[in-house]
C-alpha positions as CSV (number, residue, x, y, z in Angstrom):
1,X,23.5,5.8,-10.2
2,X,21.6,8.6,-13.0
3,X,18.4,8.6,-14.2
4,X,18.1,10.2,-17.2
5,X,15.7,12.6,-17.0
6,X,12.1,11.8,-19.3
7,X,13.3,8.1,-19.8
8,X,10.5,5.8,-18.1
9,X,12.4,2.8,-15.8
10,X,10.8,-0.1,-14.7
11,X,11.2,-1.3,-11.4
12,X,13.5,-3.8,-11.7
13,X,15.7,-1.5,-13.7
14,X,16.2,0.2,-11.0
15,X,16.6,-2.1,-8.4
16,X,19.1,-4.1,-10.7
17,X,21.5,-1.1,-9.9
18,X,21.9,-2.4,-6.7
19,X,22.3,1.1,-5.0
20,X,21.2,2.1,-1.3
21,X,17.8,3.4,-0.9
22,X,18.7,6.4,0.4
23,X,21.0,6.8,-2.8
24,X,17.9,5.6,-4.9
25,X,15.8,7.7,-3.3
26,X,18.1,10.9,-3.9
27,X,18.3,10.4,-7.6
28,X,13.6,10.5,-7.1
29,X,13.8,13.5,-5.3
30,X,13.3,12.2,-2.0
31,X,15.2,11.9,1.2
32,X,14.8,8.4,2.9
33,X,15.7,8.1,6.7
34,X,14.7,5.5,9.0
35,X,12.3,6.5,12.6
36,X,9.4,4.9,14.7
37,X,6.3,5.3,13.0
38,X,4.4,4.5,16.3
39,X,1.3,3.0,14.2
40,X,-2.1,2.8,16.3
41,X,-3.4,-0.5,16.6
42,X,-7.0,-0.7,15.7
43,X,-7.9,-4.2,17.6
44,X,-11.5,-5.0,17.3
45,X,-12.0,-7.0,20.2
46,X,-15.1,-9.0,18.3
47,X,-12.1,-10.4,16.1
48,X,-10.1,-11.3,18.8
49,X,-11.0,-15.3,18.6
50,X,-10.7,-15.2,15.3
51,X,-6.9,-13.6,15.0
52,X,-6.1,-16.0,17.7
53,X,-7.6,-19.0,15.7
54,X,-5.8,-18.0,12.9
55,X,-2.4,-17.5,15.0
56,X,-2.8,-21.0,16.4
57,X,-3.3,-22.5,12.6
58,X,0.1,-20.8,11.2
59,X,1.6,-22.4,14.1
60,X,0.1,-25.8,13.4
61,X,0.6,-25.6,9.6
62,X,3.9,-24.2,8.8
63,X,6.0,-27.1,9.4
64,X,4.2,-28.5,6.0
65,X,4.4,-25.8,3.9
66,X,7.9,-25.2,2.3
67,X,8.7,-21.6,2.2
68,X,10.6,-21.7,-0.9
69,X,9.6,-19.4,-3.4
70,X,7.2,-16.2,-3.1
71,X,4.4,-17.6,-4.2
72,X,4.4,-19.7,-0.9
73,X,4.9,-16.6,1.5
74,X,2.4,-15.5,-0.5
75,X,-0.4,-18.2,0.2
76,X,0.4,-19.1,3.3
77,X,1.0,-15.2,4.5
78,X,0.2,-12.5,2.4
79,X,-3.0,-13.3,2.0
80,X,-4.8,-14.9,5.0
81,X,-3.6,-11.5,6.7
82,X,-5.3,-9.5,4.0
83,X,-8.5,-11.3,4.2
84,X,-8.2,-10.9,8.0
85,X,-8.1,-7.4,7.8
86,X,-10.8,-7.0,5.0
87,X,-13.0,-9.1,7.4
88,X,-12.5,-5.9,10.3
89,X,-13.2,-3.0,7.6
90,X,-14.2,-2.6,4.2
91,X,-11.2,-1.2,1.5
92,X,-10.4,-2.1,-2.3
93,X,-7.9,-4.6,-2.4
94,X,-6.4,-4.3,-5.7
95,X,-4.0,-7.5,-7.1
96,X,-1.0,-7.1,-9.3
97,X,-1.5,-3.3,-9.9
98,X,-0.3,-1.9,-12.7
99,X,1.6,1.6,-12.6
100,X,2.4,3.2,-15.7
101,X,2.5,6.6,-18.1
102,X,5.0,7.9,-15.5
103,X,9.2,7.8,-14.7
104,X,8.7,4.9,-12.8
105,X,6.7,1.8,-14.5
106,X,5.6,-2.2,-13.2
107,X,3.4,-3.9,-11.0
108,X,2.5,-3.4,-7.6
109,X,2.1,-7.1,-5.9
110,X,-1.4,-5.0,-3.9
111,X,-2.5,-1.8,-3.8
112,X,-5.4,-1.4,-0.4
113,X,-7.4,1.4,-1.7
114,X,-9.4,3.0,1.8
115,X,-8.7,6.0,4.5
116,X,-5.3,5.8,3.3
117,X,-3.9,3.8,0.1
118,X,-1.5,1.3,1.5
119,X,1.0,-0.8,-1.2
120,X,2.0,-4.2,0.1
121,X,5.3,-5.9,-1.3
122,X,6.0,-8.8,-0.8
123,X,9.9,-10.2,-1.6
124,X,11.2,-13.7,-0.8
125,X,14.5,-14.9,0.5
126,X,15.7,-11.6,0.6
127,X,17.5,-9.1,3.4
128,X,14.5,-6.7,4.9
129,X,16.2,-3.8,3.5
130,X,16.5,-4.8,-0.1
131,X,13.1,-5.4,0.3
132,X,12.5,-2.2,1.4
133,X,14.1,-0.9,-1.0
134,X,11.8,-2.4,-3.5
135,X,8.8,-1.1,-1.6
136,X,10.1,2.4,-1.4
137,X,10.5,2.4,-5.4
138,X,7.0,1.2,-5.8
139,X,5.9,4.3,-2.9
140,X,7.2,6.6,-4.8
141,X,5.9,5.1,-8.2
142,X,2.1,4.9,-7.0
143,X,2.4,8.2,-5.0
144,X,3.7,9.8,-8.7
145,X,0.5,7.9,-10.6
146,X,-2.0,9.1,-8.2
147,X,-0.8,12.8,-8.8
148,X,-0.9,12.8,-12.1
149,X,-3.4,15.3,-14.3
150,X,-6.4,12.8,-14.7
151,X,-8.1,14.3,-17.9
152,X,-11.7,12.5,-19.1
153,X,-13.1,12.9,-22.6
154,X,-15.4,15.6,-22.6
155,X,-17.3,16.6,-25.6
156,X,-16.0,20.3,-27.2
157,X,-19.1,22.0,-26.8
158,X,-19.2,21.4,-23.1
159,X,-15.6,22.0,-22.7
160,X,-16.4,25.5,-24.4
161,X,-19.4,26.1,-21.8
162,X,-17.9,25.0,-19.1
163,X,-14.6,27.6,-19.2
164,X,-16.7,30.5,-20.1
165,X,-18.8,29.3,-16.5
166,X,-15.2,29.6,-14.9
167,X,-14.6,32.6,-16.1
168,X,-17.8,34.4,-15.7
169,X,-17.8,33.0,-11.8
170,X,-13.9,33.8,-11.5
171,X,-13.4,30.3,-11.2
172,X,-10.0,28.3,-12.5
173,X,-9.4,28.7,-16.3
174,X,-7.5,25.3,-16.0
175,X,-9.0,21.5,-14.8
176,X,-8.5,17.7,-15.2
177,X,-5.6,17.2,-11.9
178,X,-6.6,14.8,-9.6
179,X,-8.4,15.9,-6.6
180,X,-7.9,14.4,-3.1
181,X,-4.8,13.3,-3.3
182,X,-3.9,12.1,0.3
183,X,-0.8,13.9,1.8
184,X,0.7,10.2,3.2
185,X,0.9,7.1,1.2
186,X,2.1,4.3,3.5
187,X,3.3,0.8,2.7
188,X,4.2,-2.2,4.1
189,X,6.9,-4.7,2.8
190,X,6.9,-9.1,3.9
191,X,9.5,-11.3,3.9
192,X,7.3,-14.3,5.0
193,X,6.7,-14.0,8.3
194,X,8.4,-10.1,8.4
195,X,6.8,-7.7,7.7
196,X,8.2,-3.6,8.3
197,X,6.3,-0.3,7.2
198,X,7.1,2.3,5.5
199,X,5.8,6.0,4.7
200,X,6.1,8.4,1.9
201,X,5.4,12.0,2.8
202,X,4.5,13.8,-0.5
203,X,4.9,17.7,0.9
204,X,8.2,16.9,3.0
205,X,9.5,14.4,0.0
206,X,10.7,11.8,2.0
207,X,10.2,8.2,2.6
208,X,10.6,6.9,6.5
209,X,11.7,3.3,7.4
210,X,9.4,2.3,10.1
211,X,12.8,1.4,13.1
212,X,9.7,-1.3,14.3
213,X,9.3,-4.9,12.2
214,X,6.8,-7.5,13.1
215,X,7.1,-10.8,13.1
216,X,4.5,-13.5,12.5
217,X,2.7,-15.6,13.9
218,X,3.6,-13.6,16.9
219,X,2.6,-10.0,16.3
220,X,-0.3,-10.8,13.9
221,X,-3.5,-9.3,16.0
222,X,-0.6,-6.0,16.0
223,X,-0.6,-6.3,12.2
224,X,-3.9,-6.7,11.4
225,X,-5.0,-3.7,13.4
226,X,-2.3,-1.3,12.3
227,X,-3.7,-2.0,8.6
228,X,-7.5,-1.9,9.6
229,X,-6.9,1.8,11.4
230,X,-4.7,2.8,8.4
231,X,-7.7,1.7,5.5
232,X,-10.8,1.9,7.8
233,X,-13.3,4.7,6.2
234,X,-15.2,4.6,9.4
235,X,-19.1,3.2,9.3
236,X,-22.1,4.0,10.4
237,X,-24.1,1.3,13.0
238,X,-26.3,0.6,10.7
239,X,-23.1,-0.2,7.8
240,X,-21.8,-2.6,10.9
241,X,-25.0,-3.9,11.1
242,X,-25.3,-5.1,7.5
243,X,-21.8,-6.4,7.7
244,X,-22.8,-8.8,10.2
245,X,-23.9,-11.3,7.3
246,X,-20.9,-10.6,5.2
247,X,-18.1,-11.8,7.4
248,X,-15.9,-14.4,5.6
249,X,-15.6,-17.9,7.2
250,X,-11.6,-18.4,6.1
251,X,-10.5,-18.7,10.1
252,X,-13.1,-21.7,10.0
253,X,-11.4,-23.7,7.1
């Protein structure tokens, strides 16, 4: 497998090559290797009813829900486990996300915006390394957006003023890249009730295969609290306070 170098590929280009990840990954400028990730497990023990409720309705419903396309895992997966999380702390949750403008171009199936940005694949019918595969594409795709220089429209006059201010305080003579980029973009990819994680380093330039998976309904009060300490911004008592009202009633349905 080449890339040509300054020719944009979507994602399924890529993956249509049908080459190893680590082979992928090479050609990206990343090494890929696979290690224990030993996630922290932030379980609130005020959602504890509630993850079990929700453990106990998979159980009950899946026998009526054919699992044959994505949009299924999807709906009866993907979803509900978001929400769950979203219920423990507050993040963006962004929905078919588009990445473009860079090498790599297509749509990330969620992009959790919070302490850290987490991208969550989701692939159906499909071997957990070829999904991984997928999601360690889409890594390094978001990782290369977010880096990007990020320049606003800024009338020439204050443009004007605002370098001679650099100058005169010995500031940079140069602005516009994006600030506060996070050093670890992490990701998590579901096969239905599967779910592995991954994690792209940005300084070392590697992605790492999480050597732990978690199956569902089984480890799902594991899940949820690995992604509520990865997104959680932290709040104040009075921000838990207020949040008391918001909680969503899903569990309940």
């Amino acid at each position: 497998m080449v890339l040509r170098e300054g020719t944009p590929y979507t994602f399924s280009q890529i993956l249509e090559q049908n080459s190893e990840t680590e082979e992928i990954l090479a050609e990206l400028g990343y090494r890929y290797r696979s290690a224990p990730l030993s996630l922290q497990s932030k379980e609130d023990p005020r959602f504890a009813a509630q993850v079990e409720q929700m453990r106990a309705q998979m159980r009950e419903r899946l026998p009526f829900v054919p699992m044959n396309n994505e949009a299924s895992g999807r709906a009866f997966y993907v979803t509900p486990v978001l929400f769950a999380v979203l219920d423990q702390v507050r993040f963006k949750m962004n929905i078919e996300y588009a990445v473009s403008g860079g090498r790599l171009q297509g749509t990330v199936d969620y992009l959790l915006r919070g302490r850290h940005d987490l991208v969550v694949t989701g692939v159906m019918n499909e071997e957990m390394e070829s999904g991984f595969r997928k999601l360690a594409v889409q890594l390094v795709a978001v990782s290369e957006l977010f880096a990007m220089p990020t320049v606003e429209p800024v009338h020439p006059r204050r443009a004007r003023k605002a370098l001679r201010a650099g100058r005169a305080l010995g500031g940079p003579k140069t602005a516009g890249f994006a600030k506060g980029v996070q050093t670890r973009l992490f990701g998590v990819v579901t096969a239905g009730p599967n779910w592995q994680f991954g994690v792209l380093d940005r300084g070392q330039k590697t992605v790492t295969k999480d050597s732990e998976a978690y199956q569902l309904p089984r480890d799902l009060g594991r899940l949820v609290g690995i992604m509520a300490g990865l997104l959680d911004e932290g709040e104040t008592e009075q921000g838990e306070i207020n949040r008391e009202g918001e909680r969503l009633s899903w569990a309940n349905s």
